[in-house]
C-alpha positions, 0 to 999 in steps of 0.5 A: 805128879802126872803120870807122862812127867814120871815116865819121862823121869824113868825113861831118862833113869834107864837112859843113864843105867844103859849108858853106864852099861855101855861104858863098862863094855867100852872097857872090854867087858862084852858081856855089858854090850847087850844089858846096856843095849837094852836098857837103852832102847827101853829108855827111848821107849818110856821116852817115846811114851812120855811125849805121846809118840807110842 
């Protein structure tokens, strides 16, 4: 297993936690906004790093 194919696997894991995050939140919860926020963005990231981007 390389090591940008198992970053690119966890980035797409936190992709998902944060959108189910936010799809709490869409039900009223505010709270979520900002866990699912952030889980998010640190998907993208492990995603940017994966290709190389970052």
């Amino acid at each position: 297993m390389n090591a940008a194919g198992s970053r690119a696997r966890t980035g797409a894991a936190w992709l998902g936690i944060g959108a189910a995050f936010m799809g709490v939140a869409a039900t009223g919860q505010a709270a979520f906004v900002g866990v699912g926020t952030a889980a998010f963005a640190l998907g993208l990231v492990m995603l940017a790093r994966a290709r190389g981007g970052c």
